[in-house]
N, CA, C and O atoms as a Tripos MOL2 file, in Angstrom:
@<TRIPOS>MOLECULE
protein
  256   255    64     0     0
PROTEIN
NO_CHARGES

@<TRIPOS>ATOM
      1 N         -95.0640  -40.5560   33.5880 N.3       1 UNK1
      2 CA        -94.4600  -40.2750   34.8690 C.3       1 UNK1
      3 C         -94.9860  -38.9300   35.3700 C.2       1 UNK1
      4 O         -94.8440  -38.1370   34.4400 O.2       1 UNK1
      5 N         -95.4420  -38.4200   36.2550 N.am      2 UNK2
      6 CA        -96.0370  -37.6360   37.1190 C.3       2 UNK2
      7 C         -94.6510  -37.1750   37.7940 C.2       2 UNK2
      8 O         -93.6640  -37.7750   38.2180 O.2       2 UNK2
      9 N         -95.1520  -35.4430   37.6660 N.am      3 UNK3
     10 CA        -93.6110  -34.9980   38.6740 C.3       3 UNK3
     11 C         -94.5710  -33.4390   38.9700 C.2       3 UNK3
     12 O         -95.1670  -32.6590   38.2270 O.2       3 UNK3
     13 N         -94.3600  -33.5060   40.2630 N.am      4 UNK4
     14 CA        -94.0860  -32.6830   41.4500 C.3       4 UNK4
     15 C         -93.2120  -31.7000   41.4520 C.2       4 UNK4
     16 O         -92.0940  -32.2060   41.3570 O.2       4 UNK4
     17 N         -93.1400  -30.4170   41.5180 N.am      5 UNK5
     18 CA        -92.3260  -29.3840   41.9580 C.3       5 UNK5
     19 C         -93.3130  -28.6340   42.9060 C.2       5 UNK5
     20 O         -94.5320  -28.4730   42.9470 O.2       5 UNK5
     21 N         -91.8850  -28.1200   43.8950 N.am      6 UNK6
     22 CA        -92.6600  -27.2810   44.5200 C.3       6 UNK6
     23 C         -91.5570  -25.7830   44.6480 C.2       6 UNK6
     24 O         -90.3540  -25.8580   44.3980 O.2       6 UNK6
     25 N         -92.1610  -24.6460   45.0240 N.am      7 UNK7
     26 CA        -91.9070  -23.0750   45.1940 C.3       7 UNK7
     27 C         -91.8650  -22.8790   46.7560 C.2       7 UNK7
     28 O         -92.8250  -22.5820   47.4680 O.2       7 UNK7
     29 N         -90.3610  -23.1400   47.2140 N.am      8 UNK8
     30 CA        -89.8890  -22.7290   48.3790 C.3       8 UNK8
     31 C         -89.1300  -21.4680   48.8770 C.2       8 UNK8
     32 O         -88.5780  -21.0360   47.8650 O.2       8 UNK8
     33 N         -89.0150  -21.1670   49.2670 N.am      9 UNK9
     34 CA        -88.2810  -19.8370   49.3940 C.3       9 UNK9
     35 C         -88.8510  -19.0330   50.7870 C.2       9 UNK9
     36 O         -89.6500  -19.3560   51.6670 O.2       9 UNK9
     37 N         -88.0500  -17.8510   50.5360 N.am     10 UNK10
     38 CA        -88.5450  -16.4450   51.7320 C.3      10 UNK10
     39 C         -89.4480  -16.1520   50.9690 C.2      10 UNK10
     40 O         -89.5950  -16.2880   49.7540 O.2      10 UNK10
     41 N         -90.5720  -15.3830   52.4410 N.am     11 UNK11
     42 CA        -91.7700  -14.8040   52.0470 C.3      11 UNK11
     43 C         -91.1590  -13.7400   51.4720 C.2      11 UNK11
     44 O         -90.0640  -13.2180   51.6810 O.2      11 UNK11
     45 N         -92.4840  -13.3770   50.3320 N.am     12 UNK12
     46 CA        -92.4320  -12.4940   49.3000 C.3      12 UNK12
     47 C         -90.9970  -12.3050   48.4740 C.2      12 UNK12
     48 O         -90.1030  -11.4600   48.5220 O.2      12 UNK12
     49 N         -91.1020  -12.8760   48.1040 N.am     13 UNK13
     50 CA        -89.5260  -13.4640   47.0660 C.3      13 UNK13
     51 C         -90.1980  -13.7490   45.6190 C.2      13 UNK13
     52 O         -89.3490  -13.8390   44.7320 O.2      13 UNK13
     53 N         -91.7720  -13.9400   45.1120 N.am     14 UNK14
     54 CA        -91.8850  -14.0530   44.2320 C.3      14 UNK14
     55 C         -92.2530  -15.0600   43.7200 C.2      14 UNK14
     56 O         -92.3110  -15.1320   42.4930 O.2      14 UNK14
     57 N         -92.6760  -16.3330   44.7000 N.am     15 UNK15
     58 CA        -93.2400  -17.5810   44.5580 C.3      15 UNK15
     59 C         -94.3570  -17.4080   44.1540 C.2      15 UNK15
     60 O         -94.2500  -17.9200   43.0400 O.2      15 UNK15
     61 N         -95.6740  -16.9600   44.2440 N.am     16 UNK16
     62 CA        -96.9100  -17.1600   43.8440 C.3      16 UNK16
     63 C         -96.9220  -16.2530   42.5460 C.2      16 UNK16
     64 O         -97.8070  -16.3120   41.6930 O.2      16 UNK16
     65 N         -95.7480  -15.3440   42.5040 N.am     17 UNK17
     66 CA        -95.9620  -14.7460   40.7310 C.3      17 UNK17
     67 C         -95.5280  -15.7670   39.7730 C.2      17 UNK17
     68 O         -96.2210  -16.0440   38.7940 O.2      17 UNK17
     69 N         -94.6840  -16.1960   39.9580 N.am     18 UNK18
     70 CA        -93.8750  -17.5690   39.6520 C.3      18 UNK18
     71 C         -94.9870  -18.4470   39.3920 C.2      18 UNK18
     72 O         -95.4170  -18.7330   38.2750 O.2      18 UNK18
     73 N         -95.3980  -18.8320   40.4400 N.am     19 UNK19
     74 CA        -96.5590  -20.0820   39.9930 C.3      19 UNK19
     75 C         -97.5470  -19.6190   39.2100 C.2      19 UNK19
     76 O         -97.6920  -20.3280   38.2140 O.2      19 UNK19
     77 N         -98.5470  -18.3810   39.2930 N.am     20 UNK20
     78 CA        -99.3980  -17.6970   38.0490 C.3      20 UNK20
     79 C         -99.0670  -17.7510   36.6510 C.2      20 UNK20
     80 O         -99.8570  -17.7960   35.7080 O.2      20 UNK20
     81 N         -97.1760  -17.7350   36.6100 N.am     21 UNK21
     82 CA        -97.0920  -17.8600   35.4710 C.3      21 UNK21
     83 C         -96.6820  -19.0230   35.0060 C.2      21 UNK21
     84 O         -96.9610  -19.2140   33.8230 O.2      21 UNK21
     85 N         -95.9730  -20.0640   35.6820 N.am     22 UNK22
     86 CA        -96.1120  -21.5130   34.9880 C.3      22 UNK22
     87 C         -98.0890  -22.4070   35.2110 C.2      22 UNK22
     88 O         -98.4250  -23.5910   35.2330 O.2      22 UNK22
     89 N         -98.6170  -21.5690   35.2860 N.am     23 UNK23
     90 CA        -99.9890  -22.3670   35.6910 C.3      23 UNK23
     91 C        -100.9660  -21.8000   34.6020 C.2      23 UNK23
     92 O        -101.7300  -22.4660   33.9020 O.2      23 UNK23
     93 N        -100.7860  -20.3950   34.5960 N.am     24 UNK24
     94 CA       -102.1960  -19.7480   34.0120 C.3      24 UNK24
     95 C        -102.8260  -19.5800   35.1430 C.2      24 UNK24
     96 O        -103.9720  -19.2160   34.8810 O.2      24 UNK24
     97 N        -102.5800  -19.6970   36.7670 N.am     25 UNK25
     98 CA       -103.4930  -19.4010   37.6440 C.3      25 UNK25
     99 C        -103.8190  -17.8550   38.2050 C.2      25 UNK25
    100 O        -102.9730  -17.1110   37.7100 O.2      25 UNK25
    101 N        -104.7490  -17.1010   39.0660 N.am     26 UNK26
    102 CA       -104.6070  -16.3110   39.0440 C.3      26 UNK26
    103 C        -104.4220  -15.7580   40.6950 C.2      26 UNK26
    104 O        -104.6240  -14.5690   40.9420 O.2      26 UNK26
    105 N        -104.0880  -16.5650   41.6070 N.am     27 UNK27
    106 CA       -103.9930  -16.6540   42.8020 C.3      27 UNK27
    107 C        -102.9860  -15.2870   42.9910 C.2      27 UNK27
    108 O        -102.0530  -14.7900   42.3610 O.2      27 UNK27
    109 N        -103.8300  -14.9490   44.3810 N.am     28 UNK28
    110 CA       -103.6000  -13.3330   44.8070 C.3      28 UNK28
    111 C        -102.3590  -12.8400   45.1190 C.2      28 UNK28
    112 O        -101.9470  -13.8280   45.7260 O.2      28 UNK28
    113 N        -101.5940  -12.1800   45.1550 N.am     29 UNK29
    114 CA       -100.4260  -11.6060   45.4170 C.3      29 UNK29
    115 C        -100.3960  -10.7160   45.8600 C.2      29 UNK29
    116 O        -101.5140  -10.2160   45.7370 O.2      29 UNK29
    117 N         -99.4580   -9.7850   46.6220 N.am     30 UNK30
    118 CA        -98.9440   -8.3130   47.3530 C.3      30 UNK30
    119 C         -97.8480   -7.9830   47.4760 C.2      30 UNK30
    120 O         -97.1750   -8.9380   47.0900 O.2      30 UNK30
    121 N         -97.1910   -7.1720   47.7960 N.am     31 UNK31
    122 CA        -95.9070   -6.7980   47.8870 C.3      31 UNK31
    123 C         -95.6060   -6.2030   49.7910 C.2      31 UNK31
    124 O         -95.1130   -5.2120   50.3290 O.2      31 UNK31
    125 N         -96.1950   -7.3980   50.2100 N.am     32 UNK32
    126 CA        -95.7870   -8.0000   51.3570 C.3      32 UNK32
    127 C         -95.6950   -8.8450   51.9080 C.2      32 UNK32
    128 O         -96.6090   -9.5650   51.5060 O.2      32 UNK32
    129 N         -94.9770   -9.5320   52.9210 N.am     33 UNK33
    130 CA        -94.8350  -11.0690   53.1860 C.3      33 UNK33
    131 C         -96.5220  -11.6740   53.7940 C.2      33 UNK33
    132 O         -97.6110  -11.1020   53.7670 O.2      33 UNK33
    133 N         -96.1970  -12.8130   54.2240 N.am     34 UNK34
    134 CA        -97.6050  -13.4510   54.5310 C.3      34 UNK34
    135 C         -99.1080  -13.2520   53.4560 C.2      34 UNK34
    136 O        -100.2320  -13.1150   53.9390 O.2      34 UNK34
    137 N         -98.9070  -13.2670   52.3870 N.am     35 UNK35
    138 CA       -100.1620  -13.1860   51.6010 C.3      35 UNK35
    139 C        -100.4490  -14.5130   50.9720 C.2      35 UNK35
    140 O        -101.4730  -14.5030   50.2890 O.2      35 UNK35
    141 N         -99.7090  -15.8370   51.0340 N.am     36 UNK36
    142 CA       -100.0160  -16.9500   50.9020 C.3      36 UNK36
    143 C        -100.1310  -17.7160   52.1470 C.2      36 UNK36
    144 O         -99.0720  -17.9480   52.7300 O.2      36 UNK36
    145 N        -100.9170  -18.0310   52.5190 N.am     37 UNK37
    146 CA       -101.1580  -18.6960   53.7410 C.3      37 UNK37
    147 C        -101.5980  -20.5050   53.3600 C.2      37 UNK37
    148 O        -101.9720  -21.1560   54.3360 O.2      37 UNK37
    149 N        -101.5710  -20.8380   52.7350 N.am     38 UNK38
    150 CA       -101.4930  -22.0950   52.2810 C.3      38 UNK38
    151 C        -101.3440  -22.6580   51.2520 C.2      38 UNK38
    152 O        -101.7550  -22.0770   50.2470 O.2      38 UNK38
    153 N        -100.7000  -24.0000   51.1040 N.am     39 UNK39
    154 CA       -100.4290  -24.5050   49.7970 C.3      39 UNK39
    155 C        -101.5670  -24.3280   48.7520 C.2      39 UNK39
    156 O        -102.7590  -24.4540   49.0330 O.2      39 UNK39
    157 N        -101.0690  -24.0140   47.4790 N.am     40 UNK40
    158 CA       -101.6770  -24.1610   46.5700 C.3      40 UNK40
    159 C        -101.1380  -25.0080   45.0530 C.2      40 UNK40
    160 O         -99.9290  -25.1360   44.8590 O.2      40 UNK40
    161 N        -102.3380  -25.6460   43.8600 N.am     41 UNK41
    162 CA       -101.6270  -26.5200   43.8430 C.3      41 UNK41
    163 C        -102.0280  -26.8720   42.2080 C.2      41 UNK41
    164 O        -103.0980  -27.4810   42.1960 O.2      41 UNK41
    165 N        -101.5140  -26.6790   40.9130 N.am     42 UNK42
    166 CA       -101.8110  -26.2970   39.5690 C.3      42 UNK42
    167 C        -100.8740  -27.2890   38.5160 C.2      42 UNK42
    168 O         -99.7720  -27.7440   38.8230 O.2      42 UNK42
    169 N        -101.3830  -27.4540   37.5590 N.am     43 UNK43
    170 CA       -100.6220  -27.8420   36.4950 C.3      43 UNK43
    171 C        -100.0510  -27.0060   35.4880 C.2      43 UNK43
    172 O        -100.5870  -26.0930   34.8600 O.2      43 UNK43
    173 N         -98.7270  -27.5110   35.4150 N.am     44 UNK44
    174 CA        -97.8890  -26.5100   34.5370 C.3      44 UNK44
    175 C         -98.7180  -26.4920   33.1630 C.2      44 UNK44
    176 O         -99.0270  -27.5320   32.5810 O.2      44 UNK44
    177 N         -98.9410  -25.6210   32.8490 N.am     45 UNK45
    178 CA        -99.4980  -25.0710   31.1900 C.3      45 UNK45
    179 C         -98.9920  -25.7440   30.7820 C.2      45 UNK45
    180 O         -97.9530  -26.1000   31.3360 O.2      45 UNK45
    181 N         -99.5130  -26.5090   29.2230 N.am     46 UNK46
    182 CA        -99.2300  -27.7920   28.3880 C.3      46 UNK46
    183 C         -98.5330  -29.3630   29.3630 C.2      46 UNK46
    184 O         -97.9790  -30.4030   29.0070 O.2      46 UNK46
    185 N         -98.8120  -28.9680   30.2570 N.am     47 UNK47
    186 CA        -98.1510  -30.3460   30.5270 C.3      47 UNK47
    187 C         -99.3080  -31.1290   31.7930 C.2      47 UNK47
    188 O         -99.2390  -30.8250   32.9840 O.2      47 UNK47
    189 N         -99.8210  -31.6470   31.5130 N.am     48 UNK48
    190 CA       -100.5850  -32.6170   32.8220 C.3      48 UNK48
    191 C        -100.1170  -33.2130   33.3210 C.2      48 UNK48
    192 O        -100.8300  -33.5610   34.2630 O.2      48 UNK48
    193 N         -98.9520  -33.8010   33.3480 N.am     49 UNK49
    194 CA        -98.6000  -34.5610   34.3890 C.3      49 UNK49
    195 C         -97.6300  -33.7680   35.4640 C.2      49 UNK49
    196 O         -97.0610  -34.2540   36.4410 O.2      49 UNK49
    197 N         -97.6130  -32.6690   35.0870 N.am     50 UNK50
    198 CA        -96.1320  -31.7890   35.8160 C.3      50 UNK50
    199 C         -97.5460  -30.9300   36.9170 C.2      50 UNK50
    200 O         -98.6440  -30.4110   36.7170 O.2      50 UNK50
    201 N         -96.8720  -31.1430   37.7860 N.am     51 UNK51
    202 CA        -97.9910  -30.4460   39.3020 C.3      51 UNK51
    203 C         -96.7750  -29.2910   40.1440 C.2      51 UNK51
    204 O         -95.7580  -29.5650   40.7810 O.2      51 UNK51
    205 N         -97.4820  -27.7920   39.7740 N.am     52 UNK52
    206 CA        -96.7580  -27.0910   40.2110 C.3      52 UNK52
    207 C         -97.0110  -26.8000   41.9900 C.2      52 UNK52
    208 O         -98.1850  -27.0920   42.2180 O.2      52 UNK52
    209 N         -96.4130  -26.4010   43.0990 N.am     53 UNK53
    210 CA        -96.7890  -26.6180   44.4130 C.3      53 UNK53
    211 C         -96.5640  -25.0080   44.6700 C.2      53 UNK53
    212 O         -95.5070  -24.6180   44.1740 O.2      53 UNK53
    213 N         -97.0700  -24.3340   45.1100 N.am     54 UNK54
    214 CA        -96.8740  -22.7860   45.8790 C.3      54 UNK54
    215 C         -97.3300  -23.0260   46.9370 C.2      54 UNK54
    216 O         -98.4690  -23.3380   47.2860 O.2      54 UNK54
    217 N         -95.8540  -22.7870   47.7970 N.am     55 UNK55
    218 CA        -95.6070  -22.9320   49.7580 C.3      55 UNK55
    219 C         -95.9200  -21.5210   50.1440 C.2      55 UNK55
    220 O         -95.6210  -20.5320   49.4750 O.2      55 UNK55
    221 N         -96.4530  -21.5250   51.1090 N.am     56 UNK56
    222 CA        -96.1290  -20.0100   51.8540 C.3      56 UNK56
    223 C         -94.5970  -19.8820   52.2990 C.2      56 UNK56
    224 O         -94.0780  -20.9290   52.6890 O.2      56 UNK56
    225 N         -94.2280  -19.3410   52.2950 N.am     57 UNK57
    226 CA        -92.7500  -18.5600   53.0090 C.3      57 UNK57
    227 C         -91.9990  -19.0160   53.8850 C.2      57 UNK57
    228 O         -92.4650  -19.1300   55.0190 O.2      57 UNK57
    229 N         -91.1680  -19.2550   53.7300 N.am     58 UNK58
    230 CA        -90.5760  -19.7550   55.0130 C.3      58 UNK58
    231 C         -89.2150  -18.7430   55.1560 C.2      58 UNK58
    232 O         -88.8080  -18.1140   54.1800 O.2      58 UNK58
    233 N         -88.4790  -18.6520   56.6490 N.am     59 UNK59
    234 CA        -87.8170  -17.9660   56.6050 C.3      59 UNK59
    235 C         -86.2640  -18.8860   57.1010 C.2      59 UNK59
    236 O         -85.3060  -18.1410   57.3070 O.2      59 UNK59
    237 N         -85.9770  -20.5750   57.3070 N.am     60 UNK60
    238 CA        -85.2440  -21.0840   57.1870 C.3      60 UNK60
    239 C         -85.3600  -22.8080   56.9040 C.2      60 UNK60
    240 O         -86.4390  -23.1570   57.3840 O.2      60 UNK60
    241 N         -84.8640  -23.6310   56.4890 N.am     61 UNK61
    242 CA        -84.8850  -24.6820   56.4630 C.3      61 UNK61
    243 C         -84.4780  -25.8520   57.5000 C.2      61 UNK61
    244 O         -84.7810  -27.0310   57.6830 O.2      61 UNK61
    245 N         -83.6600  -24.9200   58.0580 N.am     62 UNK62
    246 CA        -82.9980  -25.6780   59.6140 C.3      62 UNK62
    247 C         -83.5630  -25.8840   60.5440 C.2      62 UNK62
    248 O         -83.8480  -24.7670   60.9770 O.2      62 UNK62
    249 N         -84.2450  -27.1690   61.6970 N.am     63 UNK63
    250 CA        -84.6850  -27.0290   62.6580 C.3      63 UNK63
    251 C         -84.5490  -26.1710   63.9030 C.2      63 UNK63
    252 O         -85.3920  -26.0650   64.7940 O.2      63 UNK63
    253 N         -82.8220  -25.2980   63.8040 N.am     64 UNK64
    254 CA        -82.6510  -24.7950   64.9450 C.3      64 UNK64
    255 C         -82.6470  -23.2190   64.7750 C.2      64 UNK64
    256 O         -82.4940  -22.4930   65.7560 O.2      64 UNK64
@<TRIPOS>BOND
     1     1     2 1
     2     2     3 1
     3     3     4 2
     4     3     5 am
     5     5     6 1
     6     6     7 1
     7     7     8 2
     8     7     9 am
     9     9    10 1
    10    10    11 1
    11    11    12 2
    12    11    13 am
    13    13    14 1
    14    14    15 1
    15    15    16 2
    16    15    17 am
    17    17    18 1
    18    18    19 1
    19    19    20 2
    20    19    21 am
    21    21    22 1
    22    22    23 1
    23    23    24 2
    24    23    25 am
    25    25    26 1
    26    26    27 1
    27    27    28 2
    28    27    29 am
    29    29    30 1
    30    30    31 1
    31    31    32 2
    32    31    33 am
    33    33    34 1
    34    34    35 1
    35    35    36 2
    36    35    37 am
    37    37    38 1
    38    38    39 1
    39    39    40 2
    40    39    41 am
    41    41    42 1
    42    42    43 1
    43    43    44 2
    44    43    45 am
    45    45    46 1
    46    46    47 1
    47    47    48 2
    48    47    49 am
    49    49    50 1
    50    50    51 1
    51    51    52 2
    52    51    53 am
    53    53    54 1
    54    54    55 1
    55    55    56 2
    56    55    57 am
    57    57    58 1
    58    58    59 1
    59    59    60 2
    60    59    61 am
    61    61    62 1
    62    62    63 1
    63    63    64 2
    64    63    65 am
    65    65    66 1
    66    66    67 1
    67    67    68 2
    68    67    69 am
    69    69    70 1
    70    70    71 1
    71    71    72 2
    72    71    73 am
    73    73    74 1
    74    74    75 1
    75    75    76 2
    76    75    77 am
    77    77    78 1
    78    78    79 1
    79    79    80 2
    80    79    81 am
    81    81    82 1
    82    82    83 1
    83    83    84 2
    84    83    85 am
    85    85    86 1
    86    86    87 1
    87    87    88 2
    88    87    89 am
    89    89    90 1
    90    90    91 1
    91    91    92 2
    92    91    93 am
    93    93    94 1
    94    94    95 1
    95    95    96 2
    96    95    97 am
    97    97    98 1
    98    98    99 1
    99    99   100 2
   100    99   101 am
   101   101   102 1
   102   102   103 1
   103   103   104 2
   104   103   105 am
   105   105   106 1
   106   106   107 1
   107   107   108 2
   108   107   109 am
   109   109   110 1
   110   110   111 1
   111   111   112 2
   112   111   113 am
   113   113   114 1
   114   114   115 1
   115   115   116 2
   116   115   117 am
   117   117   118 1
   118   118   119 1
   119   119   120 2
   120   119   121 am
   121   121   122 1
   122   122   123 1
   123   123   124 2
   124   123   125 am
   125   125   126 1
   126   126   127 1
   127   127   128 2
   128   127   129 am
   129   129   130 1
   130   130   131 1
   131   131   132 2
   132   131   133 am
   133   133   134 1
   134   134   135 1
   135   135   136 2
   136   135   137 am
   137   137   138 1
   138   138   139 1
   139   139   140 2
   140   139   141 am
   141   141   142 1
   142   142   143 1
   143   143   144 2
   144   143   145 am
   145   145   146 1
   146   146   147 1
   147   147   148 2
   148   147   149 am
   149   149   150 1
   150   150   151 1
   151   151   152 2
   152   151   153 am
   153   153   154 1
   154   154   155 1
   155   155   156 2
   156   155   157 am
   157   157   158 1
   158   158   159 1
   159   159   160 2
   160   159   161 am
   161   161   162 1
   162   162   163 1
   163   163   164 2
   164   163   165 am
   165   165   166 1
   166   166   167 1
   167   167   168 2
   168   167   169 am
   169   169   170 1
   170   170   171 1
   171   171   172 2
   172   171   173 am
   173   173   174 1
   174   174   175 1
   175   175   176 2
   176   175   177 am
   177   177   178 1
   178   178   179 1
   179   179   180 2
   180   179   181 am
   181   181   182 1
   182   182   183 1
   183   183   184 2
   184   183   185 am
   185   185   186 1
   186   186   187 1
   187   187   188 2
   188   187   189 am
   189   189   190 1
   190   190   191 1
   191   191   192 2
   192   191   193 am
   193   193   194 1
   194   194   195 1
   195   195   196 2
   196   195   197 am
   197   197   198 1
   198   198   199 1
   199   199   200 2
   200   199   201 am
   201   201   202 1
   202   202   203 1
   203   203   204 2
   204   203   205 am
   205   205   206 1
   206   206   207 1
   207   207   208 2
   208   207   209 am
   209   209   210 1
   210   210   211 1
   211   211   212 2
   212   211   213 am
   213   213   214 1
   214   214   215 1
   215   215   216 2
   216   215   217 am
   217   217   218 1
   218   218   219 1
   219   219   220 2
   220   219   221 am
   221   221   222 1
   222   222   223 1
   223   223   224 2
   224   223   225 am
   225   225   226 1
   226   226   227 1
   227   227   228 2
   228   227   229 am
   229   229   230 1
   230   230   231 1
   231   231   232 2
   232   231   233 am
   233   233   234 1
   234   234   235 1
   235   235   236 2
   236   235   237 am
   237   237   238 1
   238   238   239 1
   239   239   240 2
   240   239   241 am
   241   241   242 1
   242   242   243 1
   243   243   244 2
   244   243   245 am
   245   245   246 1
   246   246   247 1
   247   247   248 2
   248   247   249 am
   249   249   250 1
   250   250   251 1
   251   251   252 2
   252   251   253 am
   253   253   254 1
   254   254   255 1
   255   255   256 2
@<TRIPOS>SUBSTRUCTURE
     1 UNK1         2 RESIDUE 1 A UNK
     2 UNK2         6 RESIDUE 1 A UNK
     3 UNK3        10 RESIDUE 1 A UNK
     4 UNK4        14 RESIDUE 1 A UNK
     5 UNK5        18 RESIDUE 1 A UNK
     6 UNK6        22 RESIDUE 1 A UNK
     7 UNK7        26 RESIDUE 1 A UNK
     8 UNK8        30 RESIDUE 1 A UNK
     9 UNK9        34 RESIDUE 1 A UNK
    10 UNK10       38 RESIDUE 1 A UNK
    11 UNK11       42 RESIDUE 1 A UNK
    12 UNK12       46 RESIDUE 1 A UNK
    13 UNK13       50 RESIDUE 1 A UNK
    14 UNK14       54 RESIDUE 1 A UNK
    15 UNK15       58 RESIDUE 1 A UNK
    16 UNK16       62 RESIDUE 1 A UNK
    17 UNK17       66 RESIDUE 1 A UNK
    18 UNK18       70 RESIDUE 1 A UNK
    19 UNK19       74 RESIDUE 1 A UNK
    20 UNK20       78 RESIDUE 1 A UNK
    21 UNK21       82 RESIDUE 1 A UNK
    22 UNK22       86 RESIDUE 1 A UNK
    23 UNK23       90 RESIDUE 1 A UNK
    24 UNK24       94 RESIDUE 1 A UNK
    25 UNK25       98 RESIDUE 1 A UNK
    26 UNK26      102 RESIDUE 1 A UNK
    27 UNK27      106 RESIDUE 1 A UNK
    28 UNK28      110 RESIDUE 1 A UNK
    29 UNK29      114 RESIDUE 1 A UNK
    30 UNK30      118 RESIDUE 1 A UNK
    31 UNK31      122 RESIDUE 1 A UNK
    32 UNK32      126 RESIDUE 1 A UNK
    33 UNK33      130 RESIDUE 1 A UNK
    34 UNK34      134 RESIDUE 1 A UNK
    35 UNK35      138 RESIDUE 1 A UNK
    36 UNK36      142 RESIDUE 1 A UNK
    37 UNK37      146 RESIDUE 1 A UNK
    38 UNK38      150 RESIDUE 1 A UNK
    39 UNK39      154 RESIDUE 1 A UNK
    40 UNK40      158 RESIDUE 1 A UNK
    41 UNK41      162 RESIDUE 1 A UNK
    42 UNK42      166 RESIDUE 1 A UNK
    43 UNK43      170 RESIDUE 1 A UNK
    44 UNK44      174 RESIDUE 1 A UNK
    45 UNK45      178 RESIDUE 1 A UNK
    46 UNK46      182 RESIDUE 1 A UNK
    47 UNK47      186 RESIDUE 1 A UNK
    48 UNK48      190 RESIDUE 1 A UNK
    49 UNK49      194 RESIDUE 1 A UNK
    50 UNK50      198 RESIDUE 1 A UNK
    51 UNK51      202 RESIDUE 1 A UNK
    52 UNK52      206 RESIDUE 1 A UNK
    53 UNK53      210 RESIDUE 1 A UNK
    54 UNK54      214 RESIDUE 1 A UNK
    55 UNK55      218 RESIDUE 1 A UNK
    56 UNK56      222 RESIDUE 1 A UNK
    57 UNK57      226 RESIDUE 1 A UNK
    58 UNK58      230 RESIDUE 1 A UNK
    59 UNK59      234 RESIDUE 1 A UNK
    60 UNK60      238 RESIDUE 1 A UNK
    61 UNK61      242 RESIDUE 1 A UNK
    62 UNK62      246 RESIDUE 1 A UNK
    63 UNK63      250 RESIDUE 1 A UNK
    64 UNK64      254 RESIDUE 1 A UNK
């Protein structure tokens, strides 16, 4: 079975450190918002079928 997660949240909250470390990846970081500008997209260390997702930022979930 194949499973999907993904890293949602507010910008700069810590999502792409998060994903470096369930991945082994080494994708760039800052300690300011907007430094992920698009999905990126890794397998959790020891596991191949688990696909980790790093979103850029969002600042609500609500359409309005």
């Amino acid at each position: 079975m194949k499973v999907k997660i993904a890293l949602a949240g507010n910008p700069n909250s810590g999502k792409s450190t998060l994903f470096n470390a369930l991945t082994g990846s080494n994708q760039f970081v800052g300690n300011w918002p907007g430094v992920t500008v698009e999905k990126k997209e890794g397998k959790l260390k020891g596991h191949d079928n688990v696909t980790i997702v790093d979103l850029p930022g969002i600042y609500s979930l609500s359409p309005y």
